[in-house]
N, CA, C and O atoms as a Tripos MOL2 file, in Angstrom:
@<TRIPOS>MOLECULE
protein
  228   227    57     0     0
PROTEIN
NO_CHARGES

@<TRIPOS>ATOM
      1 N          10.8170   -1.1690   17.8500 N.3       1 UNK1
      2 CA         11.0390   -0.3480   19.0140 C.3       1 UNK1
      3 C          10.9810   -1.2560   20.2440 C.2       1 UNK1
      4 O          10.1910   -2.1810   20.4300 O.2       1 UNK1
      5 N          11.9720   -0.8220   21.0630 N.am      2 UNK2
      6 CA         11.6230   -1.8540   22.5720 C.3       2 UNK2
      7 C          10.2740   -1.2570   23.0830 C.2       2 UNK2
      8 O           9.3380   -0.4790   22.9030 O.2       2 UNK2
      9 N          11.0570   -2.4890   24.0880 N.am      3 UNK3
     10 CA          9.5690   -1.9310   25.0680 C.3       3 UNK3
     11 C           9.8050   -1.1830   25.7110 C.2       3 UNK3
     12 O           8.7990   -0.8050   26.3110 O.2       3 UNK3
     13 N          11.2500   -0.3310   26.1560 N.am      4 UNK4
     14 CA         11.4110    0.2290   27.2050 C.3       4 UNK4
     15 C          11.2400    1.4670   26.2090 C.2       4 UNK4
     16 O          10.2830    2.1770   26.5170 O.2       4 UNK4
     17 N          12.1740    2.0140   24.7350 N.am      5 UNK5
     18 CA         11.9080    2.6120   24.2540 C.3       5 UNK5
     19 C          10.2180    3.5910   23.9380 C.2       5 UNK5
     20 O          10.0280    4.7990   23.7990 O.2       5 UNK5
     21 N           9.3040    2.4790   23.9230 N.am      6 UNK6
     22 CA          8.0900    2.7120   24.1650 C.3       6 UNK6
     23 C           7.5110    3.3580   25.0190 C.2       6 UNK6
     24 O           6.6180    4.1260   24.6590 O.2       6 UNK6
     25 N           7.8220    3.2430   26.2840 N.am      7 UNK7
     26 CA          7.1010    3.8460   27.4680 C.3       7 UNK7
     27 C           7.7220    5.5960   27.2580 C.2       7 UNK7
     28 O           6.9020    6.5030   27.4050 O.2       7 UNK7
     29 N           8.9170    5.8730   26.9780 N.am      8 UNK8
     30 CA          9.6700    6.5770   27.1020 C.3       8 UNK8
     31 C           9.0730    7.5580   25.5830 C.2       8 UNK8
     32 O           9.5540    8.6700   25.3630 O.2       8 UNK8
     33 N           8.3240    7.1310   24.9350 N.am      9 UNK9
     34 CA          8.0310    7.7990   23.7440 C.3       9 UNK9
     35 C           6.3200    8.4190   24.4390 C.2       9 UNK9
     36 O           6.1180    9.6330   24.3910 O.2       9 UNK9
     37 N           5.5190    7.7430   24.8750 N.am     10 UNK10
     38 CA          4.3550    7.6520   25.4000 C.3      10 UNK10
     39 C           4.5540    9.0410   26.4980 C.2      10 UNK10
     40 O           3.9270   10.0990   26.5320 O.2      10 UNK10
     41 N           5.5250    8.6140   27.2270 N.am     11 UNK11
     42 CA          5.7190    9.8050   27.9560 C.3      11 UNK11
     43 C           6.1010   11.1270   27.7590 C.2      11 UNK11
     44 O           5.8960   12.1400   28.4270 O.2      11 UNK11
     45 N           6.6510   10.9420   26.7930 N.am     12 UNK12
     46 CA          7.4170   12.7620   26.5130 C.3      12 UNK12
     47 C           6.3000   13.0060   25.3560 C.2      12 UNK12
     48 O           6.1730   14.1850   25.0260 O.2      12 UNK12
     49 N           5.5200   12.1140   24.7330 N.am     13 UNK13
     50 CA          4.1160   12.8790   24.3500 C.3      13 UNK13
     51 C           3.2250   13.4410   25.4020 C.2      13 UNK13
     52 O           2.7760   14.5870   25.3950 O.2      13 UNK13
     53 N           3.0550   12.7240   26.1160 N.am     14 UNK14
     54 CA          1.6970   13.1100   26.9600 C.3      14 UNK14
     55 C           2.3850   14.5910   27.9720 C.2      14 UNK14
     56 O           1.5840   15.3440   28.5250 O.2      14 UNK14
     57 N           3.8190   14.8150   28.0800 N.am     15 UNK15
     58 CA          4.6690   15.1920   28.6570 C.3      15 UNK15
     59 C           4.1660   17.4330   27.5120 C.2      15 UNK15
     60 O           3.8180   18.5490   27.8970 O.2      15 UNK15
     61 N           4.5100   16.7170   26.0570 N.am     16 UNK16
     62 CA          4.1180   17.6470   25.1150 C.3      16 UNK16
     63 C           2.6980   18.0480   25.3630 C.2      16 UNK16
     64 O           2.3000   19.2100   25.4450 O.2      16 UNK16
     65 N           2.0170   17.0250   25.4670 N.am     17 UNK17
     66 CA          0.3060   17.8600   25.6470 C.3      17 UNK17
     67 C           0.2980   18.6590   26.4080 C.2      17 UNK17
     68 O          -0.0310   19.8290   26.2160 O.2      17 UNK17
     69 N           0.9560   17.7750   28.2290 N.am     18 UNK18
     70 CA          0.5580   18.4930   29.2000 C.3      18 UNK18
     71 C           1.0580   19.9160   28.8420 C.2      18 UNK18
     72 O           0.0620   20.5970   29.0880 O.2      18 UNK18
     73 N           2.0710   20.8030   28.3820 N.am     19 UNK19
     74 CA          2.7810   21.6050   28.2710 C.3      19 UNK19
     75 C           1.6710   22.8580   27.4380 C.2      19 UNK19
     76 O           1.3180   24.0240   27.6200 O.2      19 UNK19
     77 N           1.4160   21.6450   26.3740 N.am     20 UNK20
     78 CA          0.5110   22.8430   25.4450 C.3      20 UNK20
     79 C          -0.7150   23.3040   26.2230 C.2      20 UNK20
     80 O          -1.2130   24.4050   25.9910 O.2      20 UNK20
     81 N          -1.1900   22.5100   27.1060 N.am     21 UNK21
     82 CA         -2.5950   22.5200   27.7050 C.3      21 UNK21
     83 C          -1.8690   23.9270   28.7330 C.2      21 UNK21
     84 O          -2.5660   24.9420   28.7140 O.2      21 UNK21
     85 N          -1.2170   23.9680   29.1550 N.am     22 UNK22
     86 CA         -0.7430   25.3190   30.1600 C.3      22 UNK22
     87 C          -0.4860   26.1670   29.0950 C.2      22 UNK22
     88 O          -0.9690   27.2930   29.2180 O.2      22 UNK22
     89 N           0.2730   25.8930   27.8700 N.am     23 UNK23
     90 CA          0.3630   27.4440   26.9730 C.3      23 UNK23
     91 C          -1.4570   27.9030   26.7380 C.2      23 UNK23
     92 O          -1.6810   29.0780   26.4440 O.2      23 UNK23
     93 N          -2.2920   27.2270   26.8390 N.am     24 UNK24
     94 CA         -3.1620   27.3560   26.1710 C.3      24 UNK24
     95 C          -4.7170   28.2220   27.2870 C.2      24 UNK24
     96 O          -5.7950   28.7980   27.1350 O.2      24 UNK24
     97 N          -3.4710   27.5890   28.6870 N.am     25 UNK25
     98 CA         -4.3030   28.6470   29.5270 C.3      25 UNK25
     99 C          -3.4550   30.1810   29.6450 C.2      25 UNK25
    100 O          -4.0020   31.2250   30.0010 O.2      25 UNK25
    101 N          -2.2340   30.0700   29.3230 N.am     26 UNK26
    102 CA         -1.6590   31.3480   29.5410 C.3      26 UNK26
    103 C          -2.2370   31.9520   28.5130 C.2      26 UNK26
    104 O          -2.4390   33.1280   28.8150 O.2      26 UNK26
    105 N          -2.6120   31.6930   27.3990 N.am     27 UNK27
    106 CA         -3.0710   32.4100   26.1740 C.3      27 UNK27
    107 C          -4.2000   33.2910   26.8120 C.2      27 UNK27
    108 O          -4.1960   34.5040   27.0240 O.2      27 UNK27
    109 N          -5.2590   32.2640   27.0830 N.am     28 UNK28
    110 CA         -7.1380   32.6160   27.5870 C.3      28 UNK28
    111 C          -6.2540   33.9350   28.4460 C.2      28 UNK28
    112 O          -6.3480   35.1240   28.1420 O.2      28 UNK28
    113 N          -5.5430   33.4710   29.3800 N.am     29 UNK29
    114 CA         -5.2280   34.3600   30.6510 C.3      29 UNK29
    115 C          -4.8980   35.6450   30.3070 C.2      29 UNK29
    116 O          -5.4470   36.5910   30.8720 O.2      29 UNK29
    117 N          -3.9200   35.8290   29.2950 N.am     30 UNK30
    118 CA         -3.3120   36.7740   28.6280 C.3      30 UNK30
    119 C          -4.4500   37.6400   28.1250 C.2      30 UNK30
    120 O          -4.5300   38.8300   28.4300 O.2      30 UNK30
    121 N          -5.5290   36.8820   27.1730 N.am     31 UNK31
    122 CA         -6.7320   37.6250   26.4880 C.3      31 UNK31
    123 C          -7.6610   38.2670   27.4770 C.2      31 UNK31
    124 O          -8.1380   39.3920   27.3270 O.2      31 UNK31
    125 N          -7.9370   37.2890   28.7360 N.am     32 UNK32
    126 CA         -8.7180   38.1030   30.0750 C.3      32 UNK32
    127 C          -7.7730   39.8360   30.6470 C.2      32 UNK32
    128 O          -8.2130   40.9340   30.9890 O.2      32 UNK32
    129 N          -6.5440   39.3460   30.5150 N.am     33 UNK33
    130 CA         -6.2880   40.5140   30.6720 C.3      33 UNK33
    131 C          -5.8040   42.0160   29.5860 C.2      33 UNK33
    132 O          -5.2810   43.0810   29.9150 O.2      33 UNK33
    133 N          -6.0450   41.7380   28.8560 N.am     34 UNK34
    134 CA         -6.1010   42.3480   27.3040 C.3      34 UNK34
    135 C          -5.1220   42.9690   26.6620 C.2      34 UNK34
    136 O          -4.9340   44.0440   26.0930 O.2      34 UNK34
    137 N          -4.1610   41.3280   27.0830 N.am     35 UNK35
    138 CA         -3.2410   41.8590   26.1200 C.3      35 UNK35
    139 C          -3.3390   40.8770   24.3580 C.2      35 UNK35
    140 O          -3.7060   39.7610   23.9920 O.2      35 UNK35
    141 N          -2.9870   41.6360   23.9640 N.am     36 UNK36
    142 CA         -3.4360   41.2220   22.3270 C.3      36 UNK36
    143 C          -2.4160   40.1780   21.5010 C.2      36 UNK36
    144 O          -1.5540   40.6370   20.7520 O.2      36 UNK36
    145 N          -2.6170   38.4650   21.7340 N.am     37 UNK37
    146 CA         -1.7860   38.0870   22.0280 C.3      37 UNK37
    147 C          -1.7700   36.8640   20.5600 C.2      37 UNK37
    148 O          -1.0880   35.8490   20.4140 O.2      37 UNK37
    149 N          -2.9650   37.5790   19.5140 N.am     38 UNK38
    150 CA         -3.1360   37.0250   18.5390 C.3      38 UNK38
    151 C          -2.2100   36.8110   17.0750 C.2      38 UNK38
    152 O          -2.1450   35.8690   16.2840 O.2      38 UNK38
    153 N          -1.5520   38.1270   17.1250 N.am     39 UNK39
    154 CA         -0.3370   38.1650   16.3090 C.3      39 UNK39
    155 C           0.9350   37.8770   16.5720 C.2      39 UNK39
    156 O           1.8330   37.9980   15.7390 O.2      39 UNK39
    157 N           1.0870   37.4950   17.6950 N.am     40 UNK40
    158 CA          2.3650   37.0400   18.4640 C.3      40 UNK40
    159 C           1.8140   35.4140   18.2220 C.2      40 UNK40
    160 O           2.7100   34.6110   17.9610 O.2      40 UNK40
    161 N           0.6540   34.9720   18.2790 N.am     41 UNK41
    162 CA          0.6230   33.3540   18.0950 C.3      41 UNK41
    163 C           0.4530   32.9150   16.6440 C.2      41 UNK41
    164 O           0.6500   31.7650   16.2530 O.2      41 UNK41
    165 N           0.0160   34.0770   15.7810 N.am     42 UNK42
    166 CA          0.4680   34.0740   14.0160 C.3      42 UNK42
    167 C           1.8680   33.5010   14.1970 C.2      42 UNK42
    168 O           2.0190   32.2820   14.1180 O.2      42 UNK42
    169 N           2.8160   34.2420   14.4150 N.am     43 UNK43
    170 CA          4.0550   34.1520   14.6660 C.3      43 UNK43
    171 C           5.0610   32.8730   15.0410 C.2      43 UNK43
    172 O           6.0780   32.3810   14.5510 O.2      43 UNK43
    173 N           4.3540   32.6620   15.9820 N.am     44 UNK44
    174 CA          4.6410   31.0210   16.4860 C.3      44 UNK44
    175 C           4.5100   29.7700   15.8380 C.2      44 UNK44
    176 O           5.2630   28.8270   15.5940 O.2      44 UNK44
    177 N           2.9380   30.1430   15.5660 N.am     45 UNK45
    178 CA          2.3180   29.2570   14.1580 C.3      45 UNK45
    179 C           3.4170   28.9130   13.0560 C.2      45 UNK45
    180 O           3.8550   27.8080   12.7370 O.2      45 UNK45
    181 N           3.7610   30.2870   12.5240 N.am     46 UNK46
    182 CA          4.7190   30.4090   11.2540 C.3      46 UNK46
    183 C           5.8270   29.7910   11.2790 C.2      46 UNK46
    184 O           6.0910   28.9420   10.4280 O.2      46 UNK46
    185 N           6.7240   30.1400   12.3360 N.am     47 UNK47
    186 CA          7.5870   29.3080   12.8590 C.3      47 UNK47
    187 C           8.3830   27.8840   12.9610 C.2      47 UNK47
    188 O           9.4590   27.4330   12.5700 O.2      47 UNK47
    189 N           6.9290   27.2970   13.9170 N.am     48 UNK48
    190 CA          6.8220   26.5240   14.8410 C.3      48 UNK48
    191 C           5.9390   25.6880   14.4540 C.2      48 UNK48
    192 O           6.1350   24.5720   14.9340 O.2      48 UNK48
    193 N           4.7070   25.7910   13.5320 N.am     49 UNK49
    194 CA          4.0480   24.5240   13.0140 C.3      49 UNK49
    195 C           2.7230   25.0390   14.0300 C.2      49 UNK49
    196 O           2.7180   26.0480   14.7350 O.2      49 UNK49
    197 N           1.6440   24.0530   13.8810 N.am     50 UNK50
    198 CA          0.4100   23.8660   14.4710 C.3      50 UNK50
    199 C           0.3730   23.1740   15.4960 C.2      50 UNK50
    200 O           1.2970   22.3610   15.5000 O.2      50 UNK50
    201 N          -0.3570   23.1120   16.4900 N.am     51 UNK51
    202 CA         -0.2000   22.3770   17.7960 C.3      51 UNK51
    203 C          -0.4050   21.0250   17.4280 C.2      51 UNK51
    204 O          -1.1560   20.7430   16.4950 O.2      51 UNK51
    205 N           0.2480   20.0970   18.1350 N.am     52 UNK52
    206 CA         -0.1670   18.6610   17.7880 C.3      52 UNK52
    207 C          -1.8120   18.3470   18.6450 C.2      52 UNK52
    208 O          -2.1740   18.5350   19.8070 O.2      52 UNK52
    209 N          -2.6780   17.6610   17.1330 N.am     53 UNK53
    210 CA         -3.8300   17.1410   17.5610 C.3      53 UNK53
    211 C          -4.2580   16.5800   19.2410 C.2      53 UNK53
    212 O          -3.7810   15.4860   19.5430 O.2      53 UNK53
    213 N          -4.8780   17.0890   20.0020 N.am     54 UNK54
    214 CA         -5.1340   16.0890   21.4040 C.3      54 UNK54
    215 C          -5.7240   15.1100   21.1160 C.2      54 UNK54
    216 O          -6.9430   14.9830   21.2340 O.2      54 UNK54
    217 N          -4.7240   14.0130   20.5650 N.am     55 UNK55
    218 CA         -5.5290   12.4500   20.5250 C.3      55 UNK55
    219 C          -4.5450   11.5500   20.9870 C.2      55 UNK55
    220 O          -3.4030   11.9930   21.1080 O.2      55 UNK55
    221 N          -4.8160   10.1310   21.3240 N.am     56 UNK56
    222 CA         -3.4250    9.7490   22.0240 C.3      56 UNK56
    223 C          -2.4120    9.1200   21.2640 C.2      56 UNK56
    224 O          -2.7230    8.7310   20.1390 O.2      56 UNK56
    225 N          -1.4630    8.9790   21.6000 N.am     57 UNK57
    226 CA         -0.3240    8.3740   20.5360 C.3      57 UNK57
    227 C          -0.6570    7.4100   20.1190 C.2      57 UNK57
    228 O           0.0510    6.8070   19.3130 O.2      57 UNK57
@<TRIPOS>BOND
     1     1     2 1
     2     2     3 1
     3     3     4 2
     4     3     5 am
     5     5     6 1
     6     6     7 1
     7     7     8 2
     8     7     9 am
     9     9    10 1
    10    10    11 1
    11    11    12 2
    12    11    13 am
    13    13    14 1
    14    14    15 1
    15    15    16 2
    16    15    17 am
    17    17    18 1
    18    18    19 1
    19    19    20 2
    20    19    21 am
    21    21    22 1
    22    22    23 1
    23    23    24 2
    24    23    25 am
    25    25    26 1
    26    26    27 1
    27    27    28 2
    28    27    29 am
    29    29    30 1
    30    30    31 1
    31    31    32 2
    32    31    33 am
    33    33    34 1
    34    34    35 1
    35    35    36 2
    36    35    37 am
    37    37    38 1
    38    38    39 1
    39    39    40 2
    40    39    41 am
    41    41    42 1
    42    42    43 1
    43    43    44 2
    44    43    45 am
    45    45    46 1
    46    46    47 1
    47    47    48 2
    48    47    49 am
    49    49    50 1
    50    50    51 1
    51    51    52 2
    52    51    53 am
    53    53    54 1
    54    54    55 1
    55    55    56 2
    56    55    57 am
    57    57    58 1
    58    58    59 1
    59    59    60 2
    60    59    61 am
    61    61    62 1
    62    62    63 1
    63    63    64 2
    64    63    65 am
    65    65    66 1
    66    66    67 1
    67    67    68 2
    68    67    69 am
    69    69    70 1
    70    70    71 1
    71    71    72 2
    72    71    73 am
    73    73    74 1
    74    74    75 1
    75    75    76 2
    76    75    77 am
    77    77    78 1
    78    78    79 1
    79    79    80 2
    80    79    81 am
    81    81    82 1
    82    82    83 1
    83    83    84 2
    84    83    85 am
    85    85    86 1
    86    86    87 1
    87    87    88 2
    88    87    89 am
    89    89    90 1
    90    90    91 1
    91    91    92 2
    92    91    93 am
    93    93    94 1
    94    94    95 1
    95    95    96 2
    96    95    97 am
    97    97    98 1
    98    98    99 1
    99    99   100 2
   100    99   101 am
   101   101   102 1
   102   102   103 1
   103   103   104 2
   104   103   105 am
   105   105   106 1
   106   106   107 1
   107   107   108 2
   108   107   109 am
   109   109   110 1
   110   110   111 1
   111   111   112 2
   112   111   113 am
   113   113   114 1
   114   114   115 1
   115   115   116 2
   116   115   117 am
   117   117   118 1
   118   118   119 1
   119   119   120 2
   120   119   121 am
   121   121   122 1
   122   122   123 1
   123   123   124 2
   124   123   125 am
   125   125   126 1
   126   126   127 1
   127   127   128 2
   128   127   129 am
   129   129   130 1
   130   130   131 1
   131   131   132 2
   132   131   133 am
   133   133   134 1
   134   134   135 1
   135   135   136 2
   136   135   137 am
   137   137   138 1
   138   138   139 1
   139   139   140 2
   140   139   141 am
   141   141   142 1
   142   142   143 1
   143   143   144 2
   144   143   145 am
   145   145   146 1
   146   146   147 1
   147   147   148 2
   148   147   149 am
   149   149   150 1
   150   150   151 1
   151   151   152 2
   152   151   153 am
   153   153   154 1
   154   154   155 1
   155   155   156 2
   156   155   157 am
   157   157   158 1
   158   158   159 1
   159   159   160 2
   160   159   161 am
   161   161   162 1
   162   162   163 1
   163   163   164 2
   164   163   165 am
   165   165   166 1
   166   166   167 1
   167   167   168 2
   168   167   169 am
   169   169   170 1
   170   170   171 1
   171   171   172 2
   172   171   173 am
   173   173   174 1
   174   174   175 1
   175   175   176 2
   176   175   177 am
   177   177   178 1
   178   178   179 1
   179   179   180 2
   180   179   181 am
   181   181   182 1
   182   182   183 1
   183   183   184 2
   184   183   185 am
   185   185   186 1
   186   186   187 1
   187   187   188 2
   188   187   189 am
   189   189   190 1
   190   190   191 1
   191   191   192 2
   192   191   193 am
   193   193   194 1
   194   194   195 1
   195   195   196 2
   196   195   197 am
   197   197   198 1
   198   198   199 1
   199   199   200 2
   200   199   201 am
   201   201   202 1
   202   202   203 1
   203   203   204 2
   204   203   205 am
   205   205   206 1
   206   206   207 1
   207   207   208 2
   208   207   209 am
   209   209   210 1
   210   210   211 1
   211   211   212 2
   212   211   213 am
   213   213   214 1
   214   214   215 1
   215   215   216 2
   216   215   217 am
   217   217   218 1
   218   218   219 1
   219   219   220 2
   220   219   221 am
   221   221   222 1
   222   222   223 1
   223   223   224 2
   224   223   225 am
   225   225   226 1
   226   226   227 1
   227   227   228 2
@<TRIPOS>SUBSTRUCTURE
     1 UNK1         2 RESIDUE 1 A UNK
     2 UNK2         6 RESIDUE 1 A UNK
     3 UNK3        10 RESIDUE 1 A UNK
     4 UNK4        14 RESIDUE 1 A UNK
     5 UNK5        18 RESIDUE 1 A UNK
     6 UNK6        22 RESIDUE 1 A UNK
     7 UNK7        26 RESIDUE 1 A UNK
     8 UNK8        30 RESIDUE 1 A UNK
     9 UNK9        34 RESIDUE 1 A UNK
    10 UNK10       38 RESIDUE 1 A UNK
    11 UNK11       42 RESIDUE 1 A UNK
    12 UNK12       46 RESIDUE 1 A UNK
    13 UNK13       50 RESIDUE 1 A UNK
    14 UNK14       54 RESIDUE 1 A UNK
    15 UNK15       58 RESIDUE 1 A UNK
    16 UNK16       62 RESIDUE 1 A UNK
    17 UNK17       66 RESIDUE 1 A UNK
    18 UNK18       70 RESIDUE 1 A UNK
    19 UNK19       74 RESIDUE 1 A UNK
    20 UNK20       78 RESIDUE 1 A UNK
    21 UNK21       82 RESIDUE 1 A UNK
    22 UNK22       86 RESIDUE 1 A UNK
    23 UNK23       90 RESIDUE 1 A UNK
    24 UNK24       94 RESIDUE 1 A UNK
    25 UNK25       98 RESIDUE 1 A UNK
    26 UNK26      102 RESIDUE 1 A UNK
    27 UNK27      106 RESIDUE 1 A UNK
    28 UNK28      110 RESIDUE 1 A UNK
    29 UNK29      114 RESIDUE 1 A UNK
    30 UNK30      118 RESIDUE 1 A UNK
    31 UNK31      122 RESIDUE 1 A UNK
    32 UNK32      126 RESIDUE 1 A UNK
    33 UNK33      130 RESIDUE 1 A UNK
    34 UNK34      134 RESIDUE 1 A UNK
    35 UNK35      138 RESIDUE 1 A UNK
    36 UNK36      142 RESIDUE 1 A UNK
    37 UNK37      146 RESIDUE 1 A UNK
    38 UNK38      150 RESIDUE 1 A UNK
    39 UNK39      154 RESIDUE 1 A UNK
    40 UNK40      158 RESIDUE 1 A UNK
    41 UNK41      162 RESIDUE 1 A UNK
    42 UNK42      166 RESIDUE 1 A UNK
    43 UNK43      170 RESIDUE 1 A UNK
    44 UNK44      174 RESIDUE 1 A UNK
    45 UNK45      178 RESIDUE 1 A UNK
    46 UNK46      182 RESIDUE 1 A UNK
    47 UNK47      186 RESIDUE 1 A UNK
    48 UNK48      190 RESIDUE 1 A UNK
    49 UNK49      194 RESIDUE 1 A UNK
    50 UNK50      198 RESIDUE 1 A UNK
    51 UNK51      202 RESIDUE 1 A UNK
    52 UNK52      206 RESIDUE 1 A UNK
    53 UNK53      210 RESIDUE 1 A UNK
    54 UNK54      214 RESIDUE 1 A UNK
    55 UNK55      218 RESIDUE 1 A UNK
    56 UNK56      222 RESIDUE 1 A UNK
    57 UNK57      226 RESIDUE 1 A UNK
């Protein structure tokens, strides 16, 4: 892999975290306000796979 390739991989990970870290407050947010938002993220899960681990690339 280059090096430029590299930076560009580093980024659209940390790019993916940042993203999940906001789904993950809309979730809490969603549950504060009670909507029931647990079988809709079954769903996603099924889909879509498991969130990627927060560790760094």
């Amino acid at each position: 892999m280059s090096l430029y390739l590299g930076k560009i991989h580093y980024w659209l990970y940390n790019k993916i975290l940042w993203f999940e870290g906001l789904e993950d407050e809309i979730i809490n947010l969603a549950k504060e306000e009670g909507i029931d938002v647990d079988k809709k993220f079954e769903i996603l899960i099924k889909n879509f796979g498991e969130k990627l681990p927060n560790k760094p690339l």
